[in-house]
PAZAPA-4460 file (N, C-alpha, C; in steps of 0.05 Angstrom, whole numbers, plus 32768, in hexadecimal, padded with zeros to 4 digits):
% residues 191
    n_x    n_y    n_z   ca_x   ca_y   ca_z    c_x    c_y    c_z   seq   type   mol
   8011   7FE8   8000   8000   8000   8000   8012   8019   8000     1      X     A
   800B   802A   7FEF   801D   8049   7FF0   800D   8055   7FFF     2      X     A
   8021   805F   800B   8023   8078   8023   8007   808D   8019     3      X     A
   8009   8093   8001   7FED   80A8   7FFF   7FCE   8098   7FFD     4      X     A
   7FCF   8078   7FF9   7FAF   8071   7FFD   7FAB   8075   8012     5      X     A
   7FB4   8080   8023   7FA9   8081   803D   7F9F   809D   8046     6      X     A
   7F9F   80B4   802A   7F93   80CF   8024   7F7E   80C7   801E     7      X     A
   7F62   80D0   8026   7F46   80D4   8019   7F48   80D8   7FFA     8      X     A
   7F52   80F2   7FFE   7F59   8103   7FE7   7F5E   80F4   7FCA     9      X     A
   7F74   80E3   7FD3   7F85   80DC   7FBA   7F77   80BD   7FBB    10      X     A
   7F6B   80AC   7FC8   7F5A   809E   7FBD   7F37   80A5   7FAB    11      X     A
   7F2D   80BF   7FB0   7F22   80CC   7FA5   7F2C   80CC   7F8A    12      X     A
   7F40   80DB   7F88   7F4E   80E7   7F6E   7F50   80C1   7F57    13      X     A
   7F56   80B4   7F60   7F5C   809D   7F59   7F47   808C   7F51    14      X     A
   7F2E   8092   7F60   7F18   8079   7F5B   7F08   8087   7F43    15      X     A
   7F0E   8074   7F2C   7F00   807B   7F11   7EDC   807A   7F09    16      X     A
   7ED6   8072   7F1D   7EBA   806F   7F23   7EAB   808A   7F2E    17      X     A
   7EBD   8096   7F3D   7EB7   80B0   7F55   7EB4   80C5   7F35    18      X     A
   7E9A   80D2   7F3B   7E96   80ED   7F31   7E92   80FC   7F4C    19      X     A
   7EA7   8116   7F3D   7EA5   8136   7F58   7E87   8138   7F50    20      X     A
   7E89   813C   7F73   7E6B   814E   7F7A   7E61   8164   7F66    21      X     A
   7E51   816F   7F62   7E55   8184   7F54   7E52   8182   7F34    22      X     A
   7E5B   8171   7F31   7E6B   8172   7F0E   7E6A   814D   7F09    23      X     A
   7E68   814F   7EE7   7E64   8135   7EE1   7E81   8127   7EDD    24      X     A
   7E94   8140   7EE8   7EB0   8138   7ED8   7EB9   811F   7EF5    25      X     A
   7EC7   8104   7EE7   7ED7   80FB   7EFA   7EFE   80F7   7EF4    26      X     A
   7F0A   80F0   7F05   7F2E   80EE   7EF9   7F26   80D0   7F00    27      X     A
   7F40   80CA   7EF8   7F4A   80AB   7F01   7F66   80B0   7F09    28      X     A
   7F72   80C4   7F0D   7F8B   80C9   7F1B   7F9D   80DD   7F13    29      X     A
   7FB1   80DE   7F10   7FC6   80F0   7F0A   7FC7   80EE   7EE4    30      X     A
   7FBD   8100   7EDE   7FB8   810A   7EC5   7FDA   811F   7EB5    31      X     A
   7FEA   811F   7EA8   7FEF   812E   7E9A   7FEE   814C   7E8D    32      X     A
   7FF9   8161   7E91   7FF9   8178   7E86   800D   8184   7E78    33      X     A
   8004   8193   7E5D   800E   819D   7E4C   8014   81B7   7E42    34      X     A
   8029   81C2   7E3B   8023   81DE   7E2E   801D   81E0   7E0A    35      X     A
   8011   81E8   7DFC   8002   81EA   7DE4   801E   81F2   7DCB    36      X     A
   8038   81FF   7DD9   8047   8210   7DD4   8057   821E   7DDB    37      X     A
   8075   8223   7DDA   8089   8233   7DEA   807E   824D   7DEB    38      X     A
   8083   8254   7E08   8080   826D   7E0F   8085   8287   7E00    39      X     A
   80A4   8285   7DF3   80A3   829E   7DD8   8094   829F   7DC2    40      X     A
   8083   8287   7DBC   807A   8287   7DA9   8066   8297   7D9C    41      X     A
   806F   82AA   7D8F   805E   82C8   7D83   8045   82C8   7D7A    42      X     A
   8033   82AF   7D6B   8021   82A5   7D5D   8006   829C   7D70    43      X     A
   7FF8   8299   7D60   7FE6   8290   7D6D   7FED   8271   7D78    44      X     A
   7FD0   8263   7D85   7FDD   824F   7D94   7FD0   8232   7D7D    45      X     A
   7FDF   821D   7D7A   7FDC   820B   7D70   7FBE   81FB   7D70    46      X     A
   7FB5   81F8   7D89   7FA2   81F4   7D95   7F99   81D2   7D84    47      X     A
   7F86   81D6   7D77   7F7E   81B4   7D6A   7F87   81AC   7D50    48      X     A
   7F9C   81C9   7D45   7FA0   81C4   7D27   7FBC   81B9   7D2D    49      X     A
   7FC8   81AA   7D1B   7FDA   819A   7D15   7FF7   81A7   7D16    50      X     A
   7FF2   81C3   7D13   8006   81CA   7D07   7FFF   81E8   7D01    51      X     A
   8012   81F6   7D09   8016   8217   7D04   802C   822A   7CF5    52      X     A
   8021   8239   7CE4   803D   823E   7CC9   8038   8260   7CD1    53      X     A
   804A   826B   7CDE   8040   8295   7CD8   8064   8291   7CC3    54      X     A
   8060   829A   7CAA   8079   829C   7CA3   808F   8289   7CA8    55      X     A
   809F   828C   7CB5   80B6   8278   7CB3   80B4   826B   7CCA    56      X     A
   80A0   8275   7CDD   809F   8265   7CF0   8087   8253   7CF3    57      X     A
   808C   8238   7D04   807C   8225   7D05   8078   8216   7D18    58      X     A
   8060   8209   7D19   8060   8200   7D3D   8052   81E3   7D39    59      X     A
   8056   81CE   7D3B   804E   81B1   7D43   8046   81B1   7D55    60      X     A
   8041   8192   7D68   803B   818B   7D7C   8050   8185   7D94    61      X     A
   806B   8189   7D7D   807F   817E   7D8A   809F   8191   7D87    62      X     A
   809A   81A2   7D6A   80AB   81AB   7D69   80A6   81CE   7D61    63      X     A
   80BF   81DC   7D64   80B5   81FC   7D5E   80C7   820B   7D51    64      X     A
   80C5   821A   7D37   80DB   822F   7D36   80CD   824D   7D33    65      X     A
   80DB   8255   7D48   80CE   8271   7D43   80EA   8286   7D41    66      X     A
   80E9   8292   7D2B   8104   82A6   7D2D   811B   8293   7D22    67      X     A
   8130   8292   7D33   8148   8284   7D2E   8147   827B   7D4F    68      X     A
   8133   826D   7D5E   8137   826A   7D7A   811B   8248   7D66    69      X     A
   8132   8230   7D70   811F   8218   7D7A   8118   820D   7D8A    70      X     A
   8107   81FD   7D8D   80F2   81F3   7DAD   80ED   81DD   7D9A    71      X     A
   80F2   81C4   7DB6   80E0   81A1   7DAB   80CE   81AD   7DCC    72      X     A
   80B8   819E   7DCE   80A4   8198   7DEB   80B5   8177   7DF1    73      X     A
   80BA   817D   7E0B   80C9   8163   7E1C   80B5   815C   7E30    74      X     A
   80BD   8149   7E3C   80B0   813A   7E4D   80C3   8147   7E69    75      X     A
   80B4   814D   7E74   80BD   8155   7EA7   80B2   8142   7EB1    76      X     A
   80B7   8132   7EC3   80A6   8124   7ED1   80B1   812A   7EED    77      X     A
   8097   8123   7EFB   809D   812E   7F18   8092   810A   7F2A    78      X     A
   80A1   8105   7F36   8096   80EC   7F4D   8088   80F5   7F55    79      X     A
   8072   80E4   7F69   8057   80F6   7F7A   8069   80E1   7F95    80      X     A
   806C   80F5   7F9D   806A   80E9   7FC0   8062   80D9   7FD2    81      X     A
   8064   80C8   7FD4   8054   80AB   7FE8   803A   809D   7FD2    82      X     A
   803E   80A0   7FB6   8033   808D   7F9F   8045   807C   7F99    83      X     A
   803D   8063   7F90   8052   804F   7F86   804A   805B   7F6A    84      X     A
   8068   805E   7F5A   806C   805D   7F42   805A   8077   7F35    85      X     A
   8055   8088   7F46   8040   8097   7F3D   8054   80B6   7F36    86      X     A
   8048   80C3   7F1C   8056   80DC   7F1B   8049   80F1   7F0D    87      X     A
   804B   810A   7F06   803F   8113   7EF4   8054   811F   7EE2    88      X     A
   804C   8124   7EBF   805A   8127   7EAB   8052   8140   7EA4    89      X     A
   805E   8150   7EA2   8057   816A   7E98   806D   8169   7E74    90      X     A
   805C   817B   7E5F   806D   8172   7E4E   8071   819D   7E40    91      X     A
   807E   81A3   7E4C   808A   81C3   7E46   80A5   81C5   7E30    92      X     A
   809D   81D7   7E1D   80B4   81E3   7E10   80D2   81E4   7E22    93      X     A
   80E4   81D7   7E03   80FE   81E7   7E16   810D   81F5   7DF8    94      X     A
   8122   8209   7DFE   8128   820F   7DE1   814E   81FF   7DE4    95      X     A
   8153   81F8   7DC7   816E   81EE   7DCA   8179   81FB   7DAF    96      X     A
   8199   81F1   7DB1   81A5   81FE   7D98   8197   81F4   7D7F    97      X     A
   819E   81F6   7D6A   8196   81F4   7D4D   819E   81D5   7D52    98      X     A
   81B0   81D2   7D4D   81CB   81C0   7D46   81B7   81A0   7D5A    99      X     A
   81AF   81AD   7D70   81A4   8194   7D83   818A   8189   7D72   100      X     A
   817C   81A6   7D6A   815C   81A3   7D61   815F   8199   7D46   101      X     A
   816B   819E   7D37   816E   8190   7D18   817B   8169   7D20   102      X     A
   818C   816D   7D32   8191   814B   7D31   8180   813C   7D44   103      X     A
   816B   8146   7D50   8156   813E   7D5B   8143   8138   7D3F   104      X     A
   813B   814E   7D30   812A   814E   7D1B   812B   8134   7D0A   105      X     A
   814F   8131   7D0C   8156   8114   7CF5   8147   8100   7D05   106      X     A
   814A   80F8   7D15   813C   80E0   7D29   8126   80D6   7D20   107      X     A
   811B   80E9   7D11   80FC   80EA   7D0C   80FC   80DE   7CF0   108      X     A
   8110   80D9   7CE2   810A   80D6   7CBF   810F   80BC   7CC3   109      X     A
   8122   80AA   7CDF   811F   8090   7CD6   8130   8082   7CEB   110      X     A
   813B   806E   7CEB   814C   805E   7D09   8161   806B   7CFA   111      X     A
   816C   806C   7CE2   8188   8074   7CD8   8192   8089   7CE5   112      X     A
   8184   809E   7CE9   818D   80AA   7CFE   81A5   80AB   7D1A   113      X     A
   81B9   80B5   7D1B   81C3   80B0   7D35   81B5   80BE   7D4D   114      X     A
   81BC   80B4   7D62   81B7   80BB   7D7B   81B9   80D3   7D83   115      X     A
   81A2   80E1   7D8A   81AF   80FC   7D99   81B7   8104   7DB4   116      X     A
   81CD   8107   7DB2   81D7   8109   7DD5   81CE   8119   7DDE   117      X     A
   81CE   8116   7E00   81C4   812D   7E11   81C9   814D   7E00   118      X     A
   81BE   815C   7E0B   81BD   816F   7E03   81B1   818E   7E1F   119      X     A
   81C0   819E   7E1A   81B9   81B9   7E33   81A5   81CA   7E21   120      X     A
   818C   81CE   7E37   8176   81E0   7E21   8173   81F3   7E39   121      X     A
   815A   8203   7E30   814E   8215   7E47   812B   8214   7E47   122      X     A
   8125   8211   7E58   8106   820E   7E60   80F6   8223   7E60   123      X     A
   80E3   8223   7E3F   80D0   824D   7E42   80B8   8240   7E44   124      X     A
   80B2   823A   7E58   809C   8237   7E64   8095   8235   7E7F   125      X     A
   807E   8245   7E84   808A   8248   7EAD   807C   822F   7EAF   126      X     A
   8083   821A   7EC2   806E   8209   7EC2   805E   8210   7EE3   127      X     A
   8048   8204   7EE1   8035   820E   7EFA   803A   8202   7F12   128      X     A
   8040   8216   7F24   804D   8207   7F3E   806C   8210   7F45   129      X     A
   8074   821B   7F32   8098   8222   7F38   8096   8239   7F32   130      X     A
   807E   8253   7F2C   8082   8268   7F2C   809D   827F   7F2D   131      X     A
   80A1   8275   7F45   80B5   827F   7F5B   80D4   827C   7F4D   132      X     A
   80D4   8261   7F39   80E9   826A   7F2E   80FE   8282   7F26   133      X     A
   8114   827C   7F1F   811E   8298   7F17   8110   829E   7EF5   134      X     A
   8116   82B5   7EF4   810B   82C3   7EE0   8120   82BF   7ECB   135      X     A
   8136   82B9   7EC5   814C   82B2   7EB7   8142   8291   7EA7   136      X     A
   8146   8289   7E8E   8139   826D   7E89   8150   825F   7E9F   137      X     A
   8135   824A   7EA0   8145   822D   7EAC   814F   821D   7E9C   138      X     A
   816A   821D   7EA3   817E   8206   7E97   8171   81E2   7E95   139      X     A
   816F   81D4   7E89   8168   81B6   7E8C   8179   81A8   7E78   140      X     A
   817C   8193   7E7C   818D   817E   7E6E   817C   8173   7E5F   141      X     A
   817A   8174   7E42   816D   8157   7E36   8172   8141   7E2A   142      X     A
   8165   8125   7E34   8167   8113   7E2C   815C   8105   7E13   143      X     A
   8163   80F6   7E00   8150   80FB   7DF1   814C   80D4   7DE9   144      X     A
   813F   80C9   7DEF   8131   80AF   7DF8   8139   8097   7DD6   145      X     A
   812B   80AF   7DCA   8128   80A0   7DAD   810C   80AB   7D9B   146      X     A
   8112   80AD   7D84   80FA   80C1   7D6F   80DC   80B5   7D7A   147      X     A
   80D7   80A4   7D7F   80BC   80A1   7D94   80BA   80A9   7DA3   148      X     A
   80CB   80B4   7DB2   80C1   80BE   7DD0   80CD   80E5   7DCB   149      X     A
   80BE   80EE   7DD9   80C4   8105   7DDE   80DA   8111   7DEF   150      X     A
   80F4   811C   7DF7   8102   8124   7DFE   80FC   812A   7E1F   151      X     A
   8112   8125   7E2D   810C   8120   7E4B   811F   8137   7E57   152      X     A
   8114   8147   7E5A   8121   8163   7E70   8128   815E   7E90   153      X     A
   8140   8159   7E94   8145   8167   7EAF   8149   8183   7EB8   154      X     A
   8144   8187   7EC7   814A   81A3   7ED4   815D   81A5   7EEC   155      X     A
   8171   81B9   7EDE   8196   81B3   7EE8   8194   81BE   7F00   156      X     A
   817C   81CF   7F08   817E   81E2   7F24   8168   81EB   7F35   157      X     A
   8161   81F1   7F3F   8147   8202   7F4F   8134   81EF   7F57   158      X     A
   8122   81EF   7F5F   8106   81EB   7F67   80FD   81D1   7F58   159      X     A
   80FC   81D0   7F33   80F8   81B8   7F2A   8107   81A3   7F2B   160      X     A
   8123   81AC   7F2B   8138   8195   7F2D   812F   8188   7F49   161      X     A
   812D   819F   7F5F   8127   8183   7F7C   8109   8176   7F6C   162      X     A
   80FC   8183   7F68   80DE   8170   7F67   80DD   815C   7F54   163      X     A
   80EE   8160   7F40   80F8   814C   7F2E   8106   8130   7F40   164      X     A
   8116   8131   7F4B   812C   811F   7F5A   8118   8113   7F6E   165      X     A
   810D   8123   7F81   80FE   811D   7F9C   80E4   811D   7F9A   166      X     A
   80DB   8127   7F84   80B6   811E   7F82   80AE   813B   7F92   167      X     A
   808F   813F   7F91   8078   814B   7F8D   806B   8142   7FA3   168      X     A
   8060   814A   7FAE   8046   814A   7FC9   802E   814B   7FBF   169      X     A
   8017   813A   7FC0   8001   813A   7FB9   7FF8   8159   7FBC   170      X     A
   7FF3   816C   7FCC   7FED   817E   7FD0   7FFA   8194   7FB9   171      X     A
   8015   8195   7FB5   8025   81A4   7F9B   8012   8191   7F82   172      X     A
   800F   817C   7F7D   8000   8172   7F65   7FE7   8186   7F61   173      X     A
   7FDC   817B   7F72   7FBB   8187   7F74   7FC2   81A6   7F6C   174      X     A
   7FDD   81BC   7F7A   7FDF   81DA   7F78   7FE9   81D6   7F53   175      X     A
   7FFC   81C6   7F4A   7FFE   81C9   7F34   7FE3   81BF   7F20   176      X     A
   7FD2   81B7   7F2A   7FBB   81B5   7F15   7FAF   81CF   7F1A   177      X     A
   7FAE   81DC   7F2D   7F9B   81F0   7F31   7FA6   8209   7F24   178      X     A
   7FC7   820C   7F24   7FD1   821C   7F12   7FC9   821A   7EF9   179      X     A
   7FC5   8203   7EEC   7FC6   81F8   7ECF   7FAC   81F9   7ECB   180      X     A
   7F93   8207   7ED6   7F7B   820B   7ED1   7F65   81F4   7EDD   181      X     A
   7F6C   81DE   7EEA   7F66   81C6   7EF0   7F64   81C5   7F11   182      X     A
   7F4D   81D7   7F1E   7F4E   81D1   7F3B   7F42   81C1   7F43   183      X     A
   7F4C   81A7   7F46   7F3D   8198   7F52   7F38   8193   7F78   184      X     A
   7F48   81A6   7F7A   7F49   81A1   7FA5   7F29   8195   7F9F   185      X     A
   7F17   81B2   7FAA   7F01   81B2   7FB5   7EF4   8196   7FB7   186      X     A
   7EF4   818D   7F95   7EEC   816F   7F8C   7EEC   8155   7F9E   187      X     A
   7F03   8161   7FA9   7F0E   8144   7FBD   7F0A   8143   7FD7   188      X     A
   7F03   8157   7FE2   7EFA   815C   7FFF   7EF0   8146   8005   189      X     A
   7ED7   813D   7FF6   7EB7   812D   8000   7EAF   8122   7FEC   190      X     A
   7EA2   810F   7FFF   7E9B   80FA   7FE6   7E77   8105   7FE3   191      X     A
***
């Protein structure tokens, strides 16, 4: 048994059967959040179309050029605290050199491709919950898995790097959904 079934709360959040009071909406647990698009990104937002062209710049689901500055969307994951195996994935812009983002791009045309080594980017997207960061981009390391998977960001310093390493508190989860437009507290009080 993990340490958090023994929260009301987070067996609430978990039982896929439970609809919130109130509302027909129910979770089945720790859900995923996304940003649409890097933070500099001048254009409108991508939203359900495939794909965004203003001039020379362009925006995927996955990748971005805007200007002479590139962005792939990576994968953060955060542990949850007293869950077995439990975490949440946030998937935020980071921007890297040219040189990283074009031999990432090859990955994509086929296995012929070589490997792309780690790589140092910077993170333009605030994500919800680390506000407090510094105002300077955050440095992160990326990993890059293989052309199926999306690119895996560490964060070399501050606030995400511990929550990265040491995990997330149910209570920081719940504040990062509520940042991200998603309050669910109230929901979980009562059955």
């Amino acid at each position: 048994m993990a340490l958090l079934d023994l929260d009301a709360r987070w067996r609430r959040f978990n039982d896929p059967n439970r609809v919130m009071p109130g509302s027909d909406q129910g979770f089945s647990g720790v859900f995923d959040i996304g940003f649409d698009h890097p933070g500099p990104w001048p254009h409108e937002a991508r939203d359900d179309q495939p794909f965004v062209k203003q001039g020379e710049d362009q925006l995927t689901a996955d990748l971005c050029r805007a200007g002479e500055q590139r962005f792939v969307r990576v994968v953060m994951s955060f542990p949850i605290q007293g869950a077995d195996d439990e975490a949440l994935h946030v998937t935020p812009w980071v921007e890297l050199s040219p040189e990283a983002f074009y031999a990432y791009l090859d990955t994509f045309d086929g296995a012929d491709a070589p490997a792309v080594d780690d790589a140092p980017a910077t993170l333009v997207n605030q994500l919800p919950g680390f506000e407090d960061e510094t105002e300077d981009p955050l440095p992160v390391l990326l990993h890059f898995p293989g052309p199926e998977a999306r690119p895996i960001a560490l964060a070399q310093s501050g606030k995400l790097a511990e929550a990265q390493e040491n995990g997330i508190s149910f209570d920081q989860l719940l504040d990062i959904y509520a940042a991200f437009g998603q309050d669910i507290r109230p929901h979980l009080q009562h059955d």
